[in-house]
N, C-alpha and C positions, 0 to 999 in steps of 0.2 A: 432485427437486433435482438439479444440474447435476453433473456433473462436475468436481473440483477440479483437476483437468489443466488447465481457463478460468481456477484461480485463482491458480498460480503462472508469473509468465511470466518469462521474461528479456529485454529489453528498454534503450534507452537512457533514463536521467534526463532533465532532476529530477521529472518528474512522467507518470507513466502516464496520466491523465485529460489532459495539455496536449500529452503530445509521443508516448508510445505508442500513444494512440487516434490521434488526427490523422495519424497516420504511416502505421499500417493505413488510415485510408481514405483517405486521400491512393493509395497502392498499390494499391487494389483500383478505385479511382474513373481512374487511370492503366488500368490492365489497359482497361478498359472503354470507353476513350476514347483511345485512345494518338496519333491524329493530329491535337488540336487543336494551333491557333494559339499559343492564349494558355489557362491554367488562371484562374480565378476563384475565390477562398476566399474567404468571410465567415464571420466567427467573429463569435457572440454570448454576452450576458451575462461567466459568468464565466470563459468560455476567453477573451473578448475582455480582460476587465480588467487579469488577468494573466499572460497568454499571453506576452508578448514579454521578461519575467523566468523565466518556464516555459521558453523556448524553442521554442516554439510556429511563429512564424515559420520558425529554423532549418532546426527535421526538415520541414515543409511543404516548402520552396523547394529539399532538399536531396533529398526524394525522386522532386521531381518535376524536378530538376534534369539535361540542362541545356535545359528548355524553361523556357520565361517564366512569371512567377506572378504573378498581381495578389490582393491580400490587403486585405481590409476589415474594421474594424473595429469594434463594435457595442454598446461595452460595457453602453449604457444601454436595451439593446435585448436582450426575453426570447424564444427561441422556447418553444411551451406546453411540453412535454415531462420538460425538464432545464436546468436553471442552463448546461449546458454545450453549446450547440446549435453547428453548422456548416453550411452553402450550399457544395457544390462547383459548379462550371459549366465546360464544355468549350467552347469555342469556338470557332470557324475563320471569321475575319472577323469580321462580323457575326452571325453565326449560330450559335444556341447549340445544339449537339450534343447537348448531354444537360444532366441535373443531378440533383444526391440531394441531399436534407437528411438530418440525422440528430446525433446526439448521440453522445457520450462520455461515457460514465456511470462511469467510476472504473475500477481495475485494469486501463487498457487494453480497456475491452470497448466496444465500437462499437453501437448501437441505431436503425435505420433508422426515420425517424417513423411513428408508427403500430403499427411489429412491438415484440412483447415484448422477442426478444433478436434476438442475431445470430444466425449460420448454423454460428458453431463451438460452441456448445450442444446439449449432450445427456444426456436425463436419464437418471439413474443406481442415483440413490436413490430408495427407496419411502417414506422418510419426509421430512418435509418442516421438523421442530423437533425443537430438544434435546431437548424432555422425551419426543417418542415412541422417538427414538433410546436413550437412556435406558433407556425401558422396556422398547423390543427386546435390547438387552445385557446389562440386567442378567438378563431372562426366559432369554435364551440363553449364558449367562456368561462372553461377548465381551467384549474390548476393545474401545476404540474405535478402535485402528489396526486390527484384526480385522476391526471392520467396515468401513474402509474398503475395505479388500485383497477383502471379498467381493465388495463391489459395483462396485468401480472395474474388476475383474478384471486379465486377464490383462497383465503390463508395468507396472504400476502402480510396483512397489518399481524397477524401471529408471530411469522417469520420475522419482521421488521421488529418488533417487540423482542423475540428473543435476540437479537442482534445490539439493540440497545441494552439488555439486561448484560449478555459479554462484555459491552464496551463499559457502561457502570462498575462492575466486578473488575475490568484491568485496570482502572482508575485505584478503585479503593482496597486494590491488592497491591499499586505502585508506592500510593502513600504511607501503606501499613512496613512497608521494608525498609529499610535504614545498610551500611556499608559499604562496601566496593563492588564494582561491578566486576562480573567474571573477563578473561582474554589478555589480562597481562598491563592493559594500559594505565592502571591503578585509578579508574576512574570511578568518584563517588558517589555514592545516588545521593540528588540533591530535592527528590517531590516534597521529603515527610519536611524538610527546614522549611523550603518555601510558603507549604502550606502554614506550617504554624507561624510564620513572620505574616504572612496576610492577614491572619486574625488579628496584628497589630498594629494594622495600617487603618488610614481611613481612604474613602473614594478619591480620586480615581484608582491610584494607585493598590488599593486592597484587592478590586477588581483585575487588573489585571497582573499582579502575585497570586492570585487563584488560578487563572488561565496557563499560568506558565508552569503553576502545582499538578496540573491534572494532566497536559503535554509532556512533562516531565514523567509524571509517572506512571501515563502506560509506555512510552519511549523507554525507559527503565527497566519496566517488568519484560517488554520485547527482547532488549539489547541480554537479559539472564535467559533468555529461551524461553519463557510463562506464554501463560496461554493470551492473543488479542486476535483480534478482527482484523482482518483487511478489509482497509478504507484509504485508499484502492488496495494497500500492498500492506504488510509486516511494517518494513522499513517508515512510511509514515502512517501509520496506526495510530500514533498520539494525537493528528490535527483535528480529525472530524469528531473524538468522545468530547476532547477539551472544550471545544466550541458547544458544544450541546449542554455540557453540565454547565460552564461557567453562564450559558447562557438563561437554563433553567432558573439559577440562582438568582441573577442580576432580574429578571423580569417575572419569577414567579409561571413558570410556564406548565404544561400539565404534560404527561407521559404522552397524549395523545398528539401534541402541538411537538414534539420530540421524532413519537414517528413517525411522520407528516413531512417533519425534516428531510429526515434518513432516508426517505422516497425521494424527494427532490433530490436530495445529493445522490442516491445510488446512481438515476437514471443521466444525471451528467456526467458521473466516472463512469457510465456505462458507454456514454455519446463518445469518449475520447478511446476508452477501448477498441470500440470497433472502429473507428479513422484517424488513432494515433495507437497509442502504446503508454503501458503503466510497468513496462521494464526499467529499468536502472542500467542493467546490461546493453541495452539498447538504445536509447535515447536519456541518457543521464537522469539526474535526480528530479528535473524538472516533470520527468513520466512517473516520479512516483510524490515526493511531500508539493512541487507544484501542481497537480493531480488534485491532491488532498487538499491542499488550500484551494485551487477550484469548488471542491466537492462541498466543503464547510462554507466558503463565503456566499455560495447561493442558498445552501441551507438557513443559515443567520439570517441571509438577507429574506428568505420567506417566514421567519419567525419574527422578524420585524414589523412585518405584513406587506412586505413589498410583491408589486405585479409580477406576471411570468416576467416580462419585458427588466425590468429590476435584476430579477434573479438572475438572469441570462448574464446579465451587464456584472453585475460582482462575479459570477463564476468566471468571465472572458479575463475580466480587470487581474483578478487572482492570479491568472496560467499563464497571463501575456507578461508579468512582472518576475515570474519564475525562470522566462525564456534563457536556457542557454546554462542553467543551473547544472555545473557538473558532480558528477557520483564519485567520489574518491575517498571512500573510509582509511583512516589510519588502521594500518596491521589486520584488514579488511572485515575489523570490528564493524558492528555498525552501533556505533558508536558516537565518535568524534568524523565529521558533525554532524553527524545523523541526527544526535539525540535534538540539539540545539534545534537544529533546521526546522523538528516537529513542534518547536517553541516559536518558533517565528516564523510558523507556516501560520500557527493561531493565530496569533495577531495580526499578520496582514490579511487574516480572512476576515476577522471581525473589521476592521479597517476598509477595506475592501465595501462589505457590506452597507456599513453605511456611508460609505461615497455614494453609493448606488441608489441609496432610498435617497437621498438629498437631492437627487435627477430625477427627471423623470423618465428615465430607464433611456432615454433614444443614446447612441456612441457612433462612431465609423467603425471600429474592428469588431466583426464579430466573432462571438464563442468559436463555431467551426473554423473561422481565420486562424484565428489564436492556436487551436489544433495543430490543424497543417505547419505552423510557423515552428511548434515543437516539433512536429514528427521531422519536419526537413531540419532542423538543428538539428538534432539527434542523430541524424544522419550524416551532417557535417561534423560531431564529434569525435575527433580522435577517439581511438580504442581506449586508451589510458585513461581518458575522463569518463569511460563508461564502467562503471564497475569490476575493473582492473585492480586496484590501486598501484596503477605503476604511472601515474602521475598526478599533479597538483597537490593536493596536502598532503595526501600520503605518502610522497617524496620528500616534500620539504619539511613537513615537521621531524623536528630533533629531542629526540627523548632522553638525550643525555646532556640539553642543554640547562643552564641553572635555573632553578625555577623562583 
């Protein structure tokens, strides 16, 4: 199993699979070609669909900017691979220099047709599922940040620290913004109100107007293109900082006890990468904020102080309630209900969590069940509920009905 360094990046919104991946190979397909003419991008399936609400277009013409870019698009057209395919082409005149296909498979990872993964993979772990990891820590009476920190080695808690330091920064660069958000749907950022109404609440309720303050507002700063982490992906980027900070707050917790976190939760979005998917395009929204709510509810629940056995249990509880969650952005903003969804990925992670300390960690479905349960929906999802938007809300919301 890879490395969880591939699975937190920092990068620009609203979406890792439409404008993080595209952007890296856009970059590396530049290195490699640098004196064409003219650049040629065709995008298929569902980067094509939704791609110019993604921003897609954009980060392309912007990194290959200021030479010329000719941009194709294909929506009704699959390559075999992934929902999310790409054609670059070099050109000089007539004559095409070069060309790669290859796909975008979620969190910004790039997959040349054919190869497994990319070239910044590298494995780590000896084990490959929760339940052996599991097995391994409870036999050696490890945590599961423990075991990260063995296997990722040296620089890990550096890397993890700087990852929390981006996700803090898209927090209090969400709340600091105030307006509409860009893509036409006239939608308004709502972090900077929430927050200041929390300061005029009292418990319970103060607490959680916080949580929905800081979901809000890296969902916010993603959906304008700003810079956030994938936790697993762009699209729910808001659940795992939210959880962290509000949970700082509420318990007084230290930087250390944070990244301690963010280890536990990498290596569970790391568990569902490798034997499900954290696409949108592929296995609907559930592969990406039901992901994220996995990722956050075993972190809370290990900052609660709950056992491996615990944590396992709110991360399973979190993805088996997500099951079936489809991906249908309006006007393929991500947006409506993107933004929301990262509000109440929060909360049913902290929720989640302490169901789970209240047990003593034993269930019947396990984490890896719950996996397989998403990857086979996802597979039974219609194309249209997969980051198409050529169904569910995206169909039926009406923007010219009275408000």
């Amino acid at each position: 199993m890879d490395s969880i360094r591939t699975l937190y990046k920092t990068g620009n919104g609203p979406s890792s699979s439409h404008t993080m991946g595209p952007q890296k190979a856009a970059a590396a397909f530049l290195i490699n070609y640098p004196d064409a003419d003219l650049y040629r991008v065709s995008l298929f399936g569902s980067l094509a669909s939704t791609g110019k609400g993604h921003l897609t277009d954009q980060i392309i013409n912007s990194t290959f900017a200021p030479r010329p870019v000719e941009i194709l698009w294909f929506p009704d057209s699959l390559m075999p691979e992934h929902p999310n395919g790409m054609k670059m082409e070099a050109l000089k005149g007539k004559i095409i220099l070069g060309e790669w296909e290859g796909y975008s498979i979620g969190g910004g990872i790039i997959r040349t047709s054919g190869l497994k993964a990319d070239s910044e993979f590298t494995a780590v772990y000896p084990h490959d599922s929760m339940s052996k990891i599991l097995k391994h820590v409870n036999k050696n009476g490890l945590t599961l940040w423990e075991y990260v920190y063995m296997n990722e080695g040296k620089g890990i808690r550096e890397f993890l620290g700087a990852v929390l330091k981006d996700m803090m920064r898209s927090i209090n660069e969400g709340l600091s913004d105030e307006g509409v958000l860009p893509g036409g749907l006239y939608l308004s950022r709502k972090s900077s109100s929430y927050r200041k109404r929390a300061a005029m609440l009292t418990a319970p309720l103060c607490t959680s107007a916080r949580l929905f303050s800081y979901a809000l507002a890296v969902s916010e700063t993603n959906a304008s293109g700003g810079l956030v982490v994938t936790a697993p992906t762009c699209g729910a980027s808001g659940v795992v900082p939210a959880v962290l900070r509000s949970m700082k707050e509420s318990f007084d917790l230290s930087e250390t006890d944070l990244i301690r976190a963010l280890a536990t939760a990498g290596i569970l979005g790391n568990v569902v990468r490798t034997n499900g998917s954290i696409s949108g395009a592929e296995v609907g929204c559930q592969g990406e904020v039901g992901v994220a709510c996995s990722m956050a509810a075993g972190a809370a629940a290990q900052l609660m102080g709950g056992t491996p056995r615990q944590v396992e249990y709110a991360a399973e509880m979190a993805l088996e309630h997500h099951l079936g969650l489809t991906c249908d952005p309006i006007k393929g903003l991500v947006q409506i209900p993107c933004i929301e969804r990262n509000v109440m990925g929060a909360s049913r992670a902290i929720a989640s969590a302490e169901y789970a300390i209240l047990s003593d960690g034993s269930h019947k479905v396990t984490f890896d069940e719950a996996i397989a349960t998403m990857t086979q929906t996802g597979r039974d999802l219609m194309s249209s509920y997969r980051e198409t938007s050529l169904g569910g809300l995206a169909t039926i919301y009406d923007e010219n009905k009275m408000e």
